[in-house]
C-alpha positions as CSV (number, residue, x, y, z in Angstrom):
1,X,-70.3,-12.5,-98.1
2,X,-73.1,-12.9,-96.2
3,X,-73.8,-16.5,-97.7
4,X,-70.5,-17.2,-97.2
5,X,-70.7,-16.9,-93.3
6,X,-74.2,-18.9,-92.8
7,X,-72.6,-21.5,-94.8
8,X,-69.4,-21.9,-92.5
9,X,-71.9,-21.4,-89.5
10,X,-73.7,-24.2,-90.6
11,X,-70.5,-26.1,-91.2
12,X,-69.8,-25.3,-88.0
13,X,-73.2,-26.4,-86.5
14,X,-72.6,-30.0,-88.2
15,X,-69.2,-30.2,-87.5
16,X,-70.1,-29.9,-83.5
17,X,-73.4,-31.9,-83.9
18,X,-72.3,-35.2,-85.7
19,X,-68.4,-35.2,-84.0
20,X,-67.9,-38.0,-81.8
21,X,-67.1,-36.9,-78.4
22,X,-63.4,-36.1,-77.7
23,X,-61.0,-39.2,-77.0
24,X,-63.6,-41.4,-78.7
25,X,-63.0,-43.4,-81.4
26,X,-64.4,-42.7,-85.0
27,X,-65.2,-46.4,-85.5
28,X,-67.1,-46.6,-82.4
29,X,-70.2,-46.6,-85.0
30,X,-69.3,-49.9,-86.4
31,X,-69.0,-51.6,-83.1
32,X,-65.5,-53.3,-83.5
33,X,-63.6,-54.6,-81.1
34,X,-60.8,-52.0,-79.8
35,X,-62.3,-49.2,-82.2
36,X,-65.3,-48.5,-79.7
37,X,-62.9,-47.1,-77.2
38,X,-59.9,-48.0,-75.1
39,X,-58.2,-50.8,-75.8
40,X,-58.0,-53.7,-73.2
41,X,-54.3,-54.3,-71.9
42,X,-53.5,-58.1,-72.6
43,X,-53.2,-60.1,-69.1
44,X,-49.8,-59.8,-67.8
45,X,-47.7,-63.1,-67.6
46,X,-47.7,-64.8,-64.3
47,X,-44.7,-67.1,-63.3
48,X,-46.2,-70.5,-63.9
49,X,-45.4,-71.5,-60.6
50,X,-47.7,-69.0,-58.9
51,X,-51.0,-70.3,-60.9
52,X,-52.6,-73.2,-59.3
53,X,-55.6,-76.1,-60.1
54,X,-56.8,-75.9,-63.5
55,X,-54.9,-72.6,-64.6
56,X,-51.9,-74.4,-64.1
57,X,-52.1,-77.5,-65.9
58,X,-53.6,-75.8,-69.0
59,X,-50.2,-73.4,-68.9
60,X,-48.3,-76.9,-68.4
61,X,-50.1,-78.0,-71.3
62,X,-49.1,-75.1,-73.4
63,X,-45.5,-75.2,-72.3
64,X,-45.6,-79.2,-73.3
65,X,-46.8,-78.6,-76.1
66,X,-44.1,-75.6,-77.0
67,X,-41.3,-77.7,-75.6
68,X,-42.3,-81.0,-77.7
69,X,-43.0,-79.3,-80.7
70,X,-40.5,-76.5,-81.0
71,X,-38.0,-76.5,-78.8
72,X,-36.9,-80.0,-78.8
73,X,-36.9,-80.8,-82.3
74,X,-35.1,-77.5,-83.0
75,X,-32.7,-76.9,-80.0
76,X,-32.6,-80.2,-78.1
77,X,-29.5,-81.4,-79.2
78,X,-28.3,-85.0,-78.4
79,X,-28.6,-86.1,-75.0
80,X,-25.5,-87.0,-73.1
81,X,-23.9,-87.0,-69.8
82,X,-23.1,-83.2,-70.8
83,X,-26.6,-82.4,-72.0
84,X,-28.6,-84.6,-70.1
85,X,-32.9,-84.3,-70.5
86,X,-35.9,-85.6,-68.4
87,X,-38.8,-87.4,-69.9
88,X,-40.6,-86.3,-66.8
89,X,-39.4,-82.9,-66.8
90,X,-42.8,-81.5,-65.9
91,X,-42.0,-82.9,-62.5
92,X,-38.9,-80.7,-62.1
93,X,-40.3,-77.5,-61.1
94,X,-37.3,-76.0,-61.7
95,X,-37.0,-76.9,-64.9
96,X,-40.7,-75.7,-65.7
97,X,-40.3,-72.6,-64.3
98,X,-37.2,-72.1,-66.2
99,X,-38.8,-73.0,-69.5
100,X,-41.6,-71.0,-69.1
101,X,-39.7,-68.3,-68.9
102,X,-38.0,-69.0,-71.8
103,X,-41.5,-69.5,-73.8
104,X,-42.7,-66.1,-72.4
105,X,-39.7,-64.1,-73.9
106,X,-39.9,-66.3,-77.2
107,X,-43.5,-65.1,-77.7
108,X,-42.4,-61.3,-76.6
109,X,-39.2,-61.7,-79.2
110,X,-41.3,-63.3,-82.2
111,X,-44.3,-60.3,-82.2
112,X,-43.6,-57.8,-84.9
113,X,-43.2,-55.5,-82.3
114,X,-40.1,-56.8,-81.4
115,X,-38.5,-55.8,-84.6
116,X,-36.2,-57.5,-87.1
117,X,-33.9,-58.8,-85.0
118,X,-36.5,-59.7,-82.0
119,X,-35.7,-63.4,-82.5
120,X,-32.0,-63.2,-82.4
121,X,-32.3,-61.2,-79.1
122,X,-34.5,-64.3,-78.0
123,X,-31.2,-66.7,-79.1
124,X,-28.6,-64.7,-77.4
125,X,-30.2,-63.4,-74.1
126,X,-32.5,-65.9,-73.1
127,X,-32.2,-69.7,-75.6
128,X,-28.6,-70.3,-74.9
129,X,-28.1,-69.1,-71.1
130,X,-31.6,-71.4,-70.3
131,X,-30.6,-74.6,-72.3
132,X,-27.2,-74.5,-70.4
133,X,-28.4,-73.8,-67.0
134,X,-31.2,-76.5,-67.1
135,X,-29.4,-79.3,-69.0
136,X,-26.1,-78.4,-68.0
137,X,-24.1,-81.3,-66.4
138,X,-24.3,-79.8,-63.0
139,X,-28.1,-78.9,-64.0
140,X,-31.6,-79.7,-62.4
141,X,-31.5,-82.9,-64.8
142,X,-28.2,-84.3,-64.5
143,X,-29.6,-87.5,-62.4
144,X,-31.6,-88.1,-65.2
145,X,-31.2,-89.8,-69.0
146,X,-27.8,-88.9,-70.0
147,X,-28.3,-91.8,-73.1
148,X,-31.9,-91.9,-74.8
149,X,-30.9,-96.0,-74.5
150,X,-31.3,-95.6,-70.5
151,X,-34.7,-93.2,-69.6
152,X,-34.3,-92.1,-66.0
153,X,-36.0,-89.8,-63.6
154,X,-34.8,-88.8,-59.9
155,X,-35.1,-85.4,-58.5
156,X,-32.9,-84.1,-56.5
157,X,-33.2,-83.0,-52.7
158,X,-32.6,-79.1,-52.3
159,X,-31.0,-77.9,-49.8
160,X,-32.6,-77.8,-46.3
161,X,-33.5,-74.9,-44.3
162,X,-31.6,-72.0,-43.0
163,X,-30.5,-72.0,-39.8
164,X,-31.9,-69.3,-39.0
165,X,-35.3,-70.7,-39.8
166,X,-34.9,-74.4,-38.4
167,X,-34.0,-71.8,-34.7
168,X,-37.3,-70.3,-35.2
169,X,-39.5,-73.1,-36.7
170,X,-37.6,-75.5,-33.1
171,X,-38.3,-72.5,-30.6
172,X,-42.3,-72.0,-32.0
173,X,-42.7,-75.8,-31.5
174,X,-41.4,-76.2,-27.8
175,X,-38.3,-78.2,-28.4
176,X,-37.3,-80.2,-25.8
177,X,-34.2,-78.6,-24.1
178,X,-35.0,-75.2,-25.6
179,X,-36.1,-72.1,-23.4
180,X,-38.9,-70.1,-25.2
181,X,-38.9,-67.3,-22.9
């Protein structure tokens, strides 16, 4: 009995000696990536229209390259005057932003995580209502090609200012007429 309980307290005295410290990882040893300790969130997704300089053109050039490869060849059906499309569509902000959004939930709805029927998801929440609001005849594009024989670009004016803010922006500026006081 008594060699019994020297060899459990010796157990013991490993045990404590060669455990990693609680929380740790037992691969810290091998030094891998995410096994030393906590893992590093992946960046969160910024609205492309938020980055600027060089951050933005290389998401533009992503999205470009998503849109000509992928997208196009697999959703962009025939354009028309009801599905009208814009060579230049990089130049529609509108149209970017929308399609970056829709290239953000395709890569969350095509991860594993997502499950079996992540991409299916992707085609009924976010693929059908984008392609309709953006090439839609009433759409960001619809004074552009609306035949692939005629190319075309114009954007469209938005609407101006509130009211509200063309009152404030004339009073700030001393408008002739106005009282500021």
């Amino acid at each position: 009995m008594e060699q019994s309980a020297q060899q459990t307290q010796q157990l013991d005295h490993l045990a404590s000696a060669s455990a990693p410290p609680t929380g740790a990882s037992p691969f810290a040893a091998f030094g891998m990536p995410g096994l030393g300790g906590p893992l590093a969130a992946p960046p969160e997704p910024r609205p492309v229209l938020e980055l600027e300089g060089e951050e933005y053109e290389d998401e533009l050039d992503a999205l470009s390259d998503w849109v000509d490869d992928f997208l196009l060849p697999v959703y962009g059906t025939e354009v028309t005057t009801a599905t009208p499309w814009c060579l230049q569509w990089q130049e529609h902000s509108d149209v970017v932003a929308w399609l970056h959004a829709l290239w953000l939930a395709y890569q969350q709805h095509k991860d594993p995580e997502a499950g079996l029927s992540g991409l299916l998801v992707w085609h009924r929440d976010f693929l059908t209502h984008t392609m309709v609001a953006v090439r839609g005849p009433g759409g960001p594009l619809s004074a552009c090609m609306t035949s692939p024989d005629r190319p075309a670009h114009r954007l469209l004016p938005g609407p101006p200012p509130s009211a509200r803010t063309e009152k404030a922006n004339g009073s700030e500026a001393g408008v002739p007429g106005e009282s500021t006081s």
